[in-house]
VOVODREN-519235 format. One record per residue (C-alpha): residue in three letters; x, y, z. Coordinates in steps of 0.001 Angstrom, whole numbers, padded with zeros to 6 digits, always signed. Example, Ala and Ser with C-alpha at 12.3 -4.5 7.8 and 13.67 -1.06 7.14 Angstrom:
# residues 2
ala+012300-004500+007800
ser+013670-001060+007140
END
This chain:
# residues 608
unk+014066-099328+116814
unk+011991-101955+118178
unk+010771-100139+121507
unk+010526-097061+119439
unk+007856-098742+117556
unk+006390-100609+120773
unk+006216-097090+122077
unk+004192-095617+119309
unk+001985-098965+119114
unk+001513-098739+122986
unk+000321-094749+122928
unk-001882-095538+120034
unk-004049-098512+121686
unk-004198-096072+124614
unk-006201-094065+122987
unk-008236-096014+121230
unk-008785-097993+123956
unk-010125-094711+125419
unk-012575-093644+122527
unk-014070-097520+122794
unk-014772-096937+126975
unk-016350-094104+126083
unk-019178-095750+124267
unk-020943-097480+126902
unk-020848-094699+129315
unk-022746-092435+127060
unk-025033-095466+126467
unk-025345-096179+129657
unk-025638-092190+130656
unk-028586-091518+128283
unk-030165-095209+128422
unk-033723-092900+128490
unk-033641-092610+125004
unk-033609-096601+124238
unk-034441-098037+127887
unk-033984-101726+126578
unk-030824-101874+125838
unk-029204-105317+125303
unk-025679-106494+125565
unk-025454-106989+122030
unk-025883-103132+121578
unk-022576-102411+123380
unk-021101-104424+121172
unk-022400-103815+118152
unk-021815-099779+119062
unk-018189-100116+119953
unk-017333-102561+117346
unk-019358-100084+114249
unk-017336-097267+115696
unk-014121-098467+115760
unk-013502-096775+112059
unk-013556-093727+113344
unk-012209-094470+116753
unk-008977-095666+114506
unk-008985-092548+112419
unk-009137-090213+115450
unk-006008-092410+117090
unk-004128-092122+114039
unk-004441-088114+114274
unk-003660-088022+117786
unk-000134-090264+117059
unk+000905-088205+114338
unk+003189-085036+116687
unk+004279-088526+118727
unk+005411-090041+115141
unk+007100-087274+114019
unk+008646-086382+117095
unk+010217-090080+116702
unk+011192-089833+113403
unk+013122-087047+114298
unk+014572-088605+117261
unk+015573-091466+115096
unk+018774-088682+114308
unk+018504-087403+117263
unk+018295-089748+120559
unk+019447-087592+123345
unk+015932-085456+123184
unk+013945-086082+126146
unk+010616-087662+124817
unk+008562-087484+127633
unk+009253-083954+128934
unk+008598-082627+125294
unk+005565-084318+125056
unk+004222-083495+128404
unk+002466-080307+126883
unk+000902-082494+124039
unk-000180-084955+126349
unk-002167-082229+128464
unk-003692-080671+125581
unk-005045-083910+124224
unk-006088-085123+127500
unk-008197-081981+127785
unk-009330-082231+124072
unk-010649-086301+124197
unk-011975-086050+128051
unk-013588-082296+127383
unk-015229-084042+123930
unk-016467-086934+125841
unk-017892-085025+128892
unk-019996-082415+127048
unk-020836-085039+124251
unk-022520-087146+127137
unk-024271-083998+128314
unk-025905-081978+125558
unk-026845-084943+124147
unk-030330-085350+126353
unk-030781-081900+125528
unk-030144-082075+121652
unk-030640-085540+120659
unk-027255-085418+118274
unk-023592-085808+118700
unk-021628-082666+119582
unk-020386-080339+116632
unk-019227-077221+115640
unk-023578-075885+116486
unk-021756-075730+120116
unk-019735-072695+118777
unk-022333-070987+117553
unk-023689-070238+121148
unk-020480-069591+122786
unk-020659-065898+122181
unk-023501-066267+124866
unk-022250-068395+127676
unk-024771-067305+130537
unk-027721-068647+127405
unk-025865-071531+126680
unk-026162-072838+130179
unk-029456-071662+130889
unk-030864-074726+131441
unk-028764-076793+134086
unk-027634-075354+137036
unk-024244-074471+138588
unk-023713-078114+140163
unk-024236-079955+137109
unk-021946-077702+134998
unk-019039-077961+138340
unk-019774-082034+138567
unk-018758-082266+134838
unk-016350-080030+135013
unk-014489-082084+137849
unk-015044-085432+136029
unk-013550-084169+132624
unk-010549-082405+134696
unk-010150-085979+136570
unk-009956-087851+133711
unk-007883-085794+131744
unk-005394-086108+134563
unk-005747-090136+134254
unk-005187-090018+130603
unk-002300-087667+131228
unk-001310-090233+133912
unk-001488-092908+131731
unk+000357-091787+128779
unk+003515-090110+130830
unk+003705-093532+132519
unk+004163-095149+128785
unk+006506-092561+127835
unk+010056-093139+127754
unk+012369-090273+128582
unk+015090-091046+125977
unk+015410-094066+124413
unk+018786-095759+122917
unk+020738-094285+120434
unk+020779-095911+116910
unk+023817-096376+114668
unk+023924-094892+110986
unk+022821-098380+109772
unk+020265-099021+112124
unk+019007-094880+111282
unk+018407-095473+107831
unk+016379-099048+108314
unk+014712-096858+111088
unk+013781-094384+108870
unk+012537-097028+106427
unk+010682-098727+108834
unk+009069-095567+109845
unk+007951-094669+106194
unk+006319-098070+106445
unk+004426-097152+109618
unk+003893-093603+108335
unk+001561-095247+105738
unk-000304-097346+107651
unk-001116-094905+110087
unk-002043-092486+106793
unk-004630-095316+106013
unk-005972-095290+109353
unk-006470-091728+109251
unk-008431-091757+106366
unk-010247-094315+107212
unk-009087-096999+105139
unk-008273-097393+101356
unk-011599-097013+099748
unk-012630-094063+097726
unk-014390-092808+100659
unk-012721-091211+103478
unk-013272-091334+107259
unk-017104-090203+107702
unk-019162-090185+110647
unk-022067-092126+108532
unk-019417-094498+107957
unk-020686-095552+111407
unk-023997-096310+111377
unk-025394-099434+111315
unk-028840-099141+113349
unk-032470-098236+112047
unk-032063-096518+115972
unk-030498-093186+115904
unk-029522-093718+119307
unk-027330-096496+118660
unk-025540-094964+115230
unk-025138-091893+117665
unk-023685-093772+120279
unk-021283-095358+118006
unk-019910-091781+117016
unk-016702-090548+117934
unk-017781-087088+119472
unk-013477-085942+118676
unk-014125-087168+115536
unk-017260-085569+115530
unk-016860-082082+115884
unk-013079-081603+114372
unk-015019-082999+111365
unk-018197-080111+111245
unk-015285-077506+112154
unk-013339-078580+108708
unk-017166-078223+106492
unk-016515-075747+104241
unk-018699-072337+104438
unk-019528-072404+100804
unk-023031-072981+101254
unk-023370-073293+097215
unk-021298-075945+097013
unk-023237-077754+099211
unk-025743-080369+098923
unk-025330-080467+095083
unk-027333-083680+094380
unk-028387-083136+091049
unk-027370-080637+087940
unk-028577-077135+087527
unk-031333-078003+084826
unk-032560-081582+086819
unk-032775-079553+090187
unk-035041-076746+088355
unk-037011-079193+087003
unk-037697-081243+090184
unk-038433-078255+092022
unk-040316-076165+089647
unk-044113-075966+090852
unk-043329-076735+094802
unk-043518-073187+095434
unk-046271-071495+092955
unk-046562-067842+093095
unk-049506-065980+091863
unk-053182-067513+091993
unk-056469-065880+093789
unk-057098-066382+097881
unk-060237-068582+097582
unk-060977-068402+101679
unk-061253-064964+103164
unk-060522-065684+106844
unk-061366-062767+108727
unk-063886-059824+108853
unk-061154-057127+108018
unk-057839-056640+106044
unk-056567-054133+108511
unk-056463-056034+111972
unk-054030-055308+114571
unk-051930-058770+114898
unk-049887-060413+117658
unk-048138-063435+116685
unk-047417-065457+119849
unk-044651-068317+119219
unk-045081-070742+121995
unk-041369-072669+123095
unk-041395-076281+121709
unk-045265-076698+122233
unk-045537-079737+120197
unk-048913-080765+119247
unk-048415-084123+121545
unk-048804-082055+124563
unk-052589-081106+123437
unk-052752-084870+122479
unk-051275-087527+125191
unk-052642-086470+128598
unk-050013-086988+132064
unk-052005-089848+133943
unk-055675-088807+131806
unk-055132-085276+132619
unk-055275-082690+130137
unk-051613-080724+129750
unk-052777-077176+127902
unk-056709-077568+128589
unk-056620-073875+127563
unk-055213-074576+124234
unk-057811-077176+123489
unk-060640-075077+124063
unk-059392-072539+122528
unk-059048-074302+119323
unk-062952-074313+118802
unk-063121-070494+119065
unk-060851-069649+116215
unk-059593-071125+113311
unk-057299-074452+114112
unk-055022-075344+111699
unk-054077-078867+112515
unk-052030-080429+110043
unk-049562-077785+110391
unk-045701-078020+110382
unk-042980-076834+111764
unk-039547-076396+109730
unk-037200-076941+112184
unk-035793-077995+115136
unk-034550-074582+117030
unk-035250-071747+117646
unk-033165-069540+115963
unk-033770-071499+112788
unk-037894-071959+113664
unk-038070-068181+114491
unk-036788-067772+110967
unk-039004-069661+109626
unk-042120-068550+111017
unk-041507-064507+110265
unk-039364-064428+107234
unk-040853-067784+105465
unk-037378-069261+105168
unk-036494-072980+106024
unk-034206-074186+108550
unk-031047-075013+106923
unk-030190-078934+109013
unk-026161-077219+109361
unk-026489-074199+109962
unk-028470-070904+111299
unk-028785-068177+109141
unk-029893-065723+112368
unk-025948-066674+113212
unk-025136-064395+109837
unk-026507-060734+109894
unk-025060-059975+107218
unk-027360-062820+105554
unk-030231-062523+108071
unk-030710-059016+106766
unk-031675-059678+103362
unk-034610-062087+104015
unk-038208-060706+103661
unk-040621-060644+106686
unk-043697-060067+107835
unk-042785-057313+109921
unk-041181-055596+106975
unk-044523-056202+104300
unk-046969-054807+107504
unk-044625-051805+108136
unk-044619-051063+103879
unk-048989-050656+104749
unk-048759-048444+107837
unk-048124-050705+111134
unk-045842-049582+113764
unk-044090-052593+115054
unk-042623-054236+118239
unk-041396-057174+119897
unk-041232-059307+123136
unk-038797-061528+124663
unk-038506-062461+128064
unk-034593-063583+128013
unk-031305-062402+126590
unk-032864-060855+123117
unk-029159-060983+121657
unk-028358-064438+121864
unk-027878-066379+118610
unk-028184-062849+117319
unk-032101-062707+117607
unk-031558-058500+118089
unk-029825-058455+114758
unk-032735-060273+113085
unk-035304-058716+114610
unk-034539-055352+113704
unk-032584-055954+110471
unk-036346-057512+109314
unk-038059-054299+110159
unk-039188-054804+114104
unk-038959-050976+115534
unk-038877-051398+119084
unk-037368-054927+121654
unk-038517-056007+124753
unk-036583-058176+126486
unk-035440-059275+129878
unk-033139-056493+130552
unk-036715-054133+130475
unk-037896-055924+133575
unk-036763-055771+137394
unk-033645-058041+138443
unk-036156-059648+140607
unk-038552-060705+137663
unk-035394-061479+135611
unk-034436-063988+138171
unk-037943-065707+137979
unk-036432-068213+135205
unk-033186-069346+133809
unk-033776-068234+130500
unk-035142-064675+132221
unk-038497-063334+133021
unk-041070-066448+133767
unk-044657-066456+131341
unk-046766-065156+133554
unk-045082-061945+133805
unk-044236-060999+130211
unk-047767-062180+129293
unk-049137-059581+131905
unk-046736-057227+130195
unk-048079-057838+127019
unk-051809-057180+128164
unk-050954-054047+129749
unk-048640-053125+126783
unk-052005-053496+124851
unk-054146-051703+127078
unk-051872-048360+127052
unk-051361-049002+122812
unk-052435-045262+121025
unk-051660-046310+117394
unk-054018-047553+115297
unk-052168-049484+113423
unk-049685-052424+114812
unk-048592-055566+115082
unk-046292-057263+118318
unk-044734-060720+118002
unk-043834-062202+121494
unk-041721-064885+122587
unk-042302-067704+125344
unk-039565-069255+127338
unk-040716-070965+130433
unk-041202-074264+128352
unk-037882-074818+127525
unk-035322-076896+130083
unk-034894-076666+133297
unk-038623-076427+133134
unk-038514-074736+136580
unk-041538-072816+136954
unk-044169-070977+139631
unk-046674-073862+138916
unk-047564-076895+140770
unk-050387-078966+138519
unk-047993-082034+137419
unk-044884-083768+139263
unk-043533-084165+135471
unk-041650-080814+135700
unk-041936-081137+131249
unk-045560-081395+131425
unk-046127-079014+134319
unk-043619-076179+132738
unk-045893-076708+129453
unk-049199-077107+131574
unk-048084-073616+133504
unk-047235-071971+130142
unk-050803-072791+128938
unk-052241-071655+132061
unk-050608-068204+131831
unk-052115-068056+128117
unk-055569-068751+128786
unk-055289-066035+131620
unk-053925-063950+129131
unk-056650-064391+126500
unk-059754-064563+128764
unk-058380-060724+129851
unk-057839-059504+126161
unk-061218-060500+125330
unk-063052-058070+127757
unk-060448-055248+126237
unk-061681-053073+123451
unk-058370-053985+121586
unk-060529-057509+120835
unk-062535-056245+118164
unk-059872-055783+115617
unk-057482-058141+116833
unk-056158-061485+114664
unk-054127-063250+117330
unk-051693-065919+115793
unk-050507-068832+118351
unk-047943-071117+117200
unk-044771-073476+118583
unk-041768-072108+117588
unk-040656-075958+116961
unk-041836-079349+118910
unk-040606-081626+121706
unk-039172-084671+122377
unk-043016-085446+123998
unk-043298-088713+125231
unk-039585-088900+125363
unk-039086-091645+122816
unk-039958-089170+120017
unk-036883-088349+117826
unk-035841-085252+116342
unk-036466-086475+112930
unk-040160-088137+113196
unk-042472-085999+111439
unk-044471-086177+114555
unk-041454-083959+116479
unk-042120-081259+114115
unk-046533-081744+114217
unk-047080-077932+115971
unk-050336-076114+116613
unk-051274-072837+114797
unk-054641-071452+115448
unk-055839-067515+114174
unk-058002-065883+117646
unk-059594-062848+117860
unk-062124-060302+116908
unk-061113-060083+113404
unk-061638-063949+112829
unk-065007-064430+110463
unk-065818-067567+112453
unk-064552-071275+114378
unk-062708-073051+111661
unk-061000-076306+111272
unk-058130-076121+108261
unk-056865-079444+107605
unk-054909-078666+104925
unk-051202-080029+105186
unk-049250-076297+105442
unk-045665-075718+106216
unk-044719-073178+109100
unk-042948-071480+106511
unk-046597-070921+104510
unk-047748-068537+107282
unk-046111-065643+105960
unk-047663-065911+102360
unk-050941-067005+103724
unk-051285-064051+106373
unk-050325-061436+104212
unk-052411-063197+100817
unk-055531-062732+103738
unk-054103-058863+103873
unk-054336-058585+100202
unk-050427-057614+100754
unk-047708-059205+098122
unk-045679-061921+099300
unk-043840-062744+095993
unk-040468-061785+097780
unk-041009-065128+100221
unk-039639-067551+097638
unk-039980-070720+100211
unk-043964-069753+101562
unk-046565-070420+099839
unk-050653-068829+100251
unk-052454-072522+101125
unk-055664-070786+100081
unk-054394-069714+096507
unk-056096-071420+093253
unk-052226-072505+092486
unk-052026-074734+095761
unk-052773-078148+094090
unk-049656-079860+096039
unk-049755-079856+099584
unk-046552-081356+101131
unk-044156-080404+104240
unk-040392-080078+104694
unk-038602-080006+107660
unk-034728-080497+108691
unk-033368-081385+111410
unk-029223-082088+112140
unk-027917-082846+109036
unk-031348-084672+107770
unk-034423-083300+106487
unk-038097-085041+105976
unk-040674-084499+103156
unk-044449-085123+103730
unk-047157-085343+101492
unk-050646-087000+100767
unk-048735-090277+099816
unk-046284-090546+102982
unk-043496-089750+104275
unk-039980-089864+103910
unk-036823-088968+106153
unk-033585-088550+104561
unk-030405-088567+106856
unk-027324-086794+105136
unk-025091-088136+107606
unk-025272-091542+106609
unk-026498-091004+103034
unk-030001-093252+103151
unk-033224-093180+103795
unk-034089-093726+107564
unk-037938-093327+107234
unk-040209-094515+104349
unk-043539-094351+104941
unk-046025-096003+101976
unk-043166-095878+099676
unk-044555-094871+095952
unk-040527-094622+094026
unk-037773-091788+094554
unk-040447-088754+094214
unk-040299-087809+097819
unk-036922-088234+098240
unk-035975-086294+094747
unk-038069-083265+095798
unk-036557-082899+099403
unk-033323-083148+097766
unk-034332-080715+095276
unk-036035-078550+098321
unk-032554-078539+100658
unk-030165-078245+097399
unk-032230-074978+096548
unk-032323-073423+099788
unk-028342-073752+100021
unk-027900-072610+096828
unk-029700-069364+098239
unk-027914-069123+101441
unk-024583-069189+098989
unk-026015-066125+097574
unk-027348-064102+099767
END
């Protein structure tokens, strides 16, 4: 019985022992994010995550523990050849884990989940921005270490192991009921009321380091078992106490008290700009400028800049932008048609009052199910890359570079007969590998955004000479920021600070709105300036209305959401359960109406 239990002892340190090497490699892999790093921060990471590093073991022992319980009766099985298929599967599963873990994260800034699956119905997207070597170098290294783990436990396996009398069977069995409840507790993560968690981890007012400390096995077998009840949810406080927190964040009704532009019947183009955070128009590269064109074109329209975005992706962003719905910090409504379908738009409302209706996209218009959106929310005719040559296609990894789709969209213009329309259009050269037909910056980040910018000031100094001008309300905006300088974290309020500025012929005059607004406000505001109703966007809100008397912002980002107002700020991380920002802290207001805010808009998602 005794090397029996050695056995199972031996196989579980091996993998633990695993998860714990782990940790300083991604550390040491993505050191960008904290550059300092001390020796006490490998420490501190590995020894935090050991909880879940345990749990993980424990789940990974438990076909091994059964397999010797049963052998306990039965000691002629051959152990190690019946494990053999185990072994490979969980060599794959930990190394595979590890490997893309340590990759996405410079690209995502969290730990890998179940989000991964959502863009696995579009591999070709998914990959978009790293080429073939870096996908084959990982793909080697995971398949190499999978075949050391393999290695490794095989070479601790026994192939039989000596039989055990009737007397020594049932004190085997006893001693394995023992065992079988310790490695229960390790499972769950110990004996407290709370289970194994992955905020059970954190320990660090640095993300970096609680995300380093994270299991990524632990990590995304734990998103894949969150249940889909979006109701059920987020439920921090009763029906009536929710209503009455939130009641008033949202006021319908009231009078526009700013009339904006010169006519209620413009023809509008709403160009969302990839991840042009408003740093970019702020810190220079070296003292020089990185969307000059931007800048100046802020003083010939009407700049909103304390404006908002509500997320962190695009799928969620684009969402929020058109439809006036929030980003949800777990999940992506586009991902649902069947959900995506029933939110209002601004495409819908304009196409109610006459306008024909289009849109433009560069890349792959059906990944995360941006085709089913678009046209489910009343956009009549797609663009996208498939529409141009394989040549321009090829121009970018995400498809057809800016400068061509913005010449498209000029002579698209040009050739317009109806009266009546309105065009959104997507961006995509700013987005990773940030390889584009530019040469201003040797930052390929700020030269990808500098090119962008370029290709939109070409763009606009051309649709100004057109006749199209004169009745035209352009409406630039990032889709959601940047990590810009790199030490800005997904859940700073200053990640989600985007530019929105209203150009065009239909603009009254150069304005300045400092208002704090939402992204999610556009739609209400736009349409308010339309004299169209916009009761049906429950989560926008017309910042020039009589009954805006509370300015504030929300935003989410994974698993975490921030609320904004004239008082401060706070961030809220639902992983760990605590507050991980508090700016000028005034008592729990903040924090009760962001909870109120994310509890509502789940609620909603349950019922649509």
């Amino acid at each position: 019985m005794k090397k029996r239990l050695i056995f199972l002892l031996t196989l579980w340190l091996v993998f633990l022992v695993a998860f714990i090497i782990q940790k300083p490699l991604f550390m040491i892999y993505n050191n960008s994010f904290l550059p300092d790093l001390l020796f006490k921060d490998f420490i501190e990471v590995m020894v935090h995550g050991l909880i879940l590093d345990i749990s993980i073991s424990g789940y990974l022992l438990l076909i091994p523990f059964l397999l010797i319980l049963v052998g306990i009766w039965f000691s002629r099985m051959n152990i190690k050849k019946i494990l053999l298929p185990y072994y490979i599967l969980i060599g794959l599963l930990i190394n595979a884990a590890f490997i893309i873990d340590m990759s996405l994260y410079e690209f995502w800034n969290f730990k890998l989940d179940a989000t991964i699956l959502l863009y696995m119905d579009s591999p070709s997207n998914a990959l978009a921005s790293v080429s073939w070597h870096f996908i084959l170098i990982r793909l080697v290294a995971a398949l190499l270490l999978s075949a050391l783990t393999v290695w490794a436990l095989v070479r601790i396996t026994p192939s039989t192991l000596p039989e055990i009398k009737l007397k020594g069977q049932i004190t085997g069995n006893i001693s394995m009921i023992l065992l079988g409840g310790i490695l229960f507790i390790s499972m769950r993560g110990g004996v407290s009321e709370s289970t194994a968690n992955i905020g059970k981890v954190y320990f660090s007012e640095k993300q970096f380091l609680n995300h380093s400390a994270v299991n990524p096995l632990f990590s995304f077998l734990y998103s894949l078992g969150k249940t889909e009840d979006f109701s059920e949810q987020f439920n921090f406080f009763p029906e009536e106490e929710r209503k009455e927190i939130y009641k008033g964040l949202y006021p319908k009704g009231g009078e526009t008290t700013q009339k904006l532009l010169k006519t209620e019947r413009p023809n509008i183009l709403i160009i969302l700009l990839e991840s042009f955070a408003s740093t970019f128009m702020e810190i220079p590269d070296n003292g020089e400028d990185i969307t000059p064109n931007l800048k100046r074109l802020t003083n010939e329209g009407i700049f909103f800049n304390n404006f908002y975005g509500n997320s962190f992706r695009t799928d969620r962003a684009l969402v929020s932008a058109l439809s006036g719905y929030p980003g949800a910090p777990t999940t992506s409504i586009m991902k649902s048609p069947k959900k995506s379908q029933s939110l209002p738009s601004i495409a819908r409302e304009l196409r109610r009052v006459g306008y024909t209706t289009d849109f433009l996209y560069g890349g792959d218009i059906a990944f995360t199910n941006m085709q089913s959106y678009f046209l489910s929310t009343g956009y009549q005719k797609l663009t996208s890359g498939s529409s141009f040559s394989s040549k321009e296609q090829a121009t970018h990894a995400w498809g057809v570079t800016d400068h061509i789709t913005f010449d498209h969209l000029y002579k698209s213009i040009e050739e317009r007969t109806d009266s009546l329309w309105h065009t959104g259009f997507l961006t995509l050269s700013s987005h990773d590998p940030f390889v584009v037909p530019f040469n201003r910056f040797q930052d390929k980040t700020t030269n990808a955004f500098a090119y962008t910018d370029n290709a939109l000031g070409s763009f606009i100094e051309k649709i100004k000479k057109s006749p199209a001008w004169d009745n035209l309300l352009i409406i630039l905006l990032a889709d959601h920021g940047y990590s810009y300088p790199k030490t800005l974290e997904k859940h700073d309020p200053d990640f989600f600070h985007i530019p929105m500025l209203w150009l065009g012929g239909a603009v009254s005059e150069p304005l300045q709105i400092n208002t704090l607004m939402n992204q999610t406000d556009l739609a209400a505001t736009l349409l308010a300036q339309l004299n169209i109703s916009h009761y049906q966007f429950e989560f926008s809100r017309d910042i020039f209305s009589t009954v805006y008397s509370y300015p504030f912002i929300f935003y989410s980002y994974n698993n975490g959401f921030g609320f904004k107002d004239s008082t401060g700020v706070t961030v809220f991380d639902n992983t760990a359960n605590k507050i991980i920002i508090e700016e000028s802290c005034t008592g729990p207001e903040r924090l009760d109406k962001g909870k109120a805010i994310l509890q509502t808009l789940y609620d909603d998602l349950g019922k649509r």
